[in-house]
Each structure stands twice: as structure tokens, then as C-alpha cells.
C-alpha positions in Angstrom: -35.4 -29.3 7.6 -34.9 -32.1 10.1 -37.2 -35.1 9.7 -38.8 -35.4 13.1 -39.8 -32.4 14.1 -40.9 -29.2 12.3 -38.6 -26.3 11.7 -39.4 -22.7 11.0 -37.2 -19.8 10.6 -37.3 -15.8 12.0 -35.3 -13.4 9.7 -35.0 -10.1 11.7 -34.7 -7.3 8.4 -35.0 -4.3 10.7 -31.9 -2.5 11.6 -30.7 1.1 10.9 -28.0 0.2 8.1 -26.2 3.5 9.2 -22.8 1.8 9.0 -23.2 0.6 5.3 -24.9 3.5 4.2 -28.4 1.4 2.7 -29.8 -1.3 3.9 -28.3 -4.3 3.7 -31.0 -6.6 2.6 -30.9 -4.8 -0.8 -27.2 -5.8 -1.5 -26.4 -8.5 -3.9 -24.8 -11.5 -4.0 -24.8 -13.5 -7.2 -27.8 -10.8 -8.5 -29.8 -11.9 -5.7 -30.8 -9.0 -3.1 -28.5 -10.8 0.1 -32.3 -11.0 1.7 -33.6 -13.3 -1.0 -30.2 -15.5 0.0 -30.8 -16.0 3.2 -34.7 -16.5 2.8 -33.9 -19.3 0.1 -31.2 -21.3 3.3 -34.7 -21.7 5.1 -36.0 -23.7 2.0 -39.0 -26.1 3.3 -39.4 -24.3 6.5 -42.0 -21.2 7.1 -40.5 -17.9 7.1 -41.1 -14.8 9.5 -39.6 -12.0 8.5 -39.3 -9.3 11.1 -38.9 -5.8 9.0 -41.3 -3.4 7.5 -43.7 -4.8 4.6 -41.6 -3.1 2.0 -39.2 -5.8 2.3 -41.6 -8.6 0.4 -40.5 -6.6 -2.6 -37.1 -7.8 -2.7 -37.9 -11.1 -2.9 -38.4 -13.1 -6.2 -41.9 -13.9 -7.5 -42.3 -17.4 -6.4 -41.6 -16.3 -2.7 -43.7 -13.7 -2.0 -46.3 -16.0 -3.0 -45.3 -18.3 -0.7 -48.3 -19.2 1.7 -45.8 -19.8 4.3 -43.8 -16.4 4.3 -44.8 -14.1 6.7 -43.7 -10.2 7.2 -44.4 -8.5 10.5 -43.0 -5.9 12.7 -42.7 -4.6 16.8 -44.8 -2.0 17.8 -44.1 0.2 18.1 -40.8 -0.1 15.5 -37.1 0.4 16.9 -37.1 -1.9 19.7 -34.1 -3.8 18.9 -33.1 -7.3 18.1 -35.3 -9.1 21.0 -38.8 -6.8 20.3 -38.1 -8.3 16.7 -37.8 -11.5 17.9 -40.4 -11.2 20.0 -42.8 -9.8 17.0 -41.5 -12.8 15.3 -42.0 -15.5 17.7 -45.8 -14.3 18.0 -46.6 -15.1 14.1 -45.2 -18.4 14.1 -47.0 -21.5 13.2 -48.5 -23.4 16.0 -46.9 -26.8 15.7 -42.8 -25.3 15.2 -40.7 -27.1 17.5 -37.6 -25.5 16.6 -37.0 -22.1 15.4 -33.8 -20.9 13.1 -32.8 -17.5 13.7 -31.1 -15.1 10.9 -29.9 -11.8 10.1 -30.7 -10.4 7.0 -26.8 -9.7 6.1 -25.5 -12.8 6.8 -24.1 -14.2 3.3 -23.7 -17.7 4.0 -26.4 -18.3 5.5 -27.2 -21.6 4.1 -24.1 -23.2 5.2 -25.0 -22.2 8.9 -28.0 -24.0 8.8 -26.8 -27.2 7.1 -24.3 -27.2 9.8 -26.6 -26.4 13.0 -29.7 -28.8 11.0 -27.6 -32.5 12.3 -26.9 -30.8 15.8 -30.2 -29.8 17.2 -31.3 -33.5 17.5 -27.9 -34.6 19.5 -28.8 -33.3 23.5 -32.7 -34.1 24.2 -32.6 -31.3 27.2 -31.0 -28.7 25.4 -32.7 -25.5 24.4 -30.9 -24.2 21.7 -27.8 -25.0 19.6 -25.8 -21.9 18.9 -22.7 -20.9 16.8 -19.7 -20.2 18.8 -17.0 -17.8 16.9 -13.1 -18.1 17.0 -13.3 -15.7 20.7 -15.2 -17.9 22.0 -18.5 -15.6 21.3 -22.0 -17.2 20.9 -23.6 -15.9 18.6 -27.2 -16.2 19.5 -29.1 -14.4 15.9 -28.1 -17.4 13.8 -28.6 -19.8 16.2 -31.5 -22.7 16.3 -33.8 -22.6 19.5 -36.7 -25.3 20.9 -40.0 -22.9 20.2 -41.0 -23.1 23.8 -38.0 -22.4 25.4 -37.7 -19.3 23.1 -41.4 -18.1 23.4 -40.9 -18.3 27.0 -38.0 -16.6 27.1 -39.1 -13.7 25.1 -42.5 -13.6 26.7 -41.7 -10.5 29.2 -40.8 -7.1 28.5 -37.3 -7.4 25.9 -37.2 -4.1 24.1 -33.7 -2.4 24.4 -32.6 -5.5 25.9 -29.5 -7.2 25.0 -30.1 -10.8 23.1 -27.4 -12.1 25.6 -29.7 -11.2 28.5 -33.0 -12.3 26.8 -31.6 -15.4 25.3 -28.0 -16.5 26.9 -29.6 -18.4 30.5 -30.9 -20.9 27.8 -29.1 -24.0 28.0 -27.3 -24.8 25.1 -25.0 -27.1 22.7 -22.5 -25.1 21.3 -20.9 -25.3 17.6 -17.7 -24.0 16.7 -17.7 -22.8 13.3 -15.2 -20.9 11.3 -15.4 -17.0 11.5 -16.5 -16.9 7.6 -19.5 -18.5 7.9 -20.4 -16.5 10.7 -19.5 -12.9 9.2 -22.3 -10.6 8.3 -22.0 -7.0 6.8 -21.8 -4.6 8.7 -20.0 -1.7 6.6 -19.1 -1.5 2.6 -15.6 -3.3 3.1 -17.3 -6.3 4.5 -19.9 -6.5 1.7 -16.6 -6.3 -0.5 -15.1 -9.1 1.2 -18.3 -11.2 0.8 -18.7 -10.3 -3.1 -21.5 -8.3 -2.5 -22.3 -5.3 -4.9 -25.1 -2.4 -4.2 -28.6 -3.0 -6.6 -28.3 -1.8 -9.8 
């Protein structure tokens, strides 16, 4: 969490899974559901989680108790990746200034943050500081945002809309980092790759 200015963190969980077969937030890594993983990278920050309430079961004791951990969802469900955000953006505290975005499936999580956390503070006119893959890609769901910029640019009508569209006019300071830190799961060889195994 950076020291000058207050950090929270939107974890979309919604998504159909049809690729792996179950949803991905239930895999494990290390015998932690990969959704408990990635909540724990957003340690000291408040926590949206964008996904149905269901999902508050995966997580360990300590965390759904967690005053700070909220669950909601778009209405109605289905909307894609920007009605999430947008759901998400609407629960957040008041006084965030900057805004870490995750995927559920996205096993390294913590060392995307750690690497994005020094970044954010570098360009004073910069909107957002976003991973950039080996093609050249940005890759805008794990990227850290200014709240404003992000609650206005999510403030019209973004279902079905493409997070490059909603999100990609944004100026930004781009961060190369290696593909492996960046890969989620989208199928069962990926999750192999990664070490994760399906709940027991």
C-alpha cells in the first residue's frame, strides 16, 4: 500500500469459466482457493470483489470477516469486464485515490502489485500505470488506476464494451513485465503450468 495516498483494490470473480471447465476462483495454489491468493496481494488495502456472494465462501475465516471486504455484482449479471468494474467502482470507499485492478485467476498476483505499488507515484499527471506484455499488449485488468479518472471513465453506459474502449484513452505509464507474472488461467493446461490443482 503506498504511503501517501490510499489504495484499494477491485477483484472482478465473474466470468463464465467455460474454457477450464469450473470456475477458476475455486482452483488451488499452495491449498489456497487461487481467489483467496489474490485477495491476500491486496493486504492493507479494501477489497471489492465483483462476483456473486457465493464467492465470500472461498475465502479463509479471518477475511470474510474483514470489515473492509466487500462483494457486489452488475445488474443485471453478464455484463462483462467493464459493468463489473463499473459495479465495483460504485462500492468503493470514498477517500481511495488509487484503485488496483485484478482478475480472480491471476496466480501471481502479488508480485504484480509489488511491482506496479513504486510506479504509480513516478508521473503526477498520469492516470493509470498498466502492465505491458512481451507484444506490446497493455493489459488494463491488473493495472493500477487514479479513482477519479477511473470513476469517470466508467461513469457512462460500459456493458458489452471492450475494457480497451472504456479504459485505453486514459493516459498512462507503462510497465514492462515478464509474460509469467502476467499469465492468468484460462484453460486446465495453464492452471497445470501455474501448479494449480482443482478443490479437493
Amino acid at each position: 500500500m503506498q504511503k501517501t495516498s490510499r489504495v484499494a483494490a477491485i477483484v472482478l470473480v465473474g466470468g463464465g469459466s467455460t474454457r477450464m471447465g469450473q470456475p477458476k476462483e475455486t482452483l488451488l495454489l499452495g491449498g489456497r482457493p487461487l481467489l483467496q491468493v489474490v485477495v491476500d496481494a491486496c493486504a492493507g488495502s479494501p477489497v471489492v470483489l465483483v462476483g456473486p456472494d457465493r464467492v465470500r465462501e472461498l475465502l479463509d475465516d479471518a477475511t470474510r470477516a474483514r470489515d473492509d471486504l466487500l462483494v457486489t455484482l452488475e445488474d443485471p449479471p453478464g455484463g462483462g469486464p467493464c459493468a463489473g468494474l463499473q459495479a465495483g467502482v460504485r462500492s468503493l470507499p470514498a477517500d481511495v485515490e488509487w484503485v488496483q485492478l485484478l482478475s480472480c485467476d491471476l496466480p501471481r498476483a502479488a508480485e504484480v502489485v509489488a511491482a506496479l505499488e513504486p510506479v504509480a507515484a513516478t508521473d503526477p499527471d498520469a492516470d493509470a500505470v498498466v502492465p505491458i506484455d512481451s507484444d506490446g499488449w497493455a493489459q488494463y485488468l491488473c493495472g493500477r488506476f487514479r479513482a477519479g479518472a477511473l470513476r469517470e471513465a466508467l461513469s457512462g453506459e460500459v456493458r458489452d464494451r471492450s475494457v480497451r474502449s472504456v479504459l485505453g484513452a486514459l493516459s498512462r505509464v507503462e510497465l514492462r513485465l515478464d509474460d509469467d507474472l502476467l499469465a492468468d488461467v484460462d484453460d486446465p493446461a495453464a492452471a497445470a503450468r501455474a501448479g494449480l490443482r482443482p478443490p479437493r
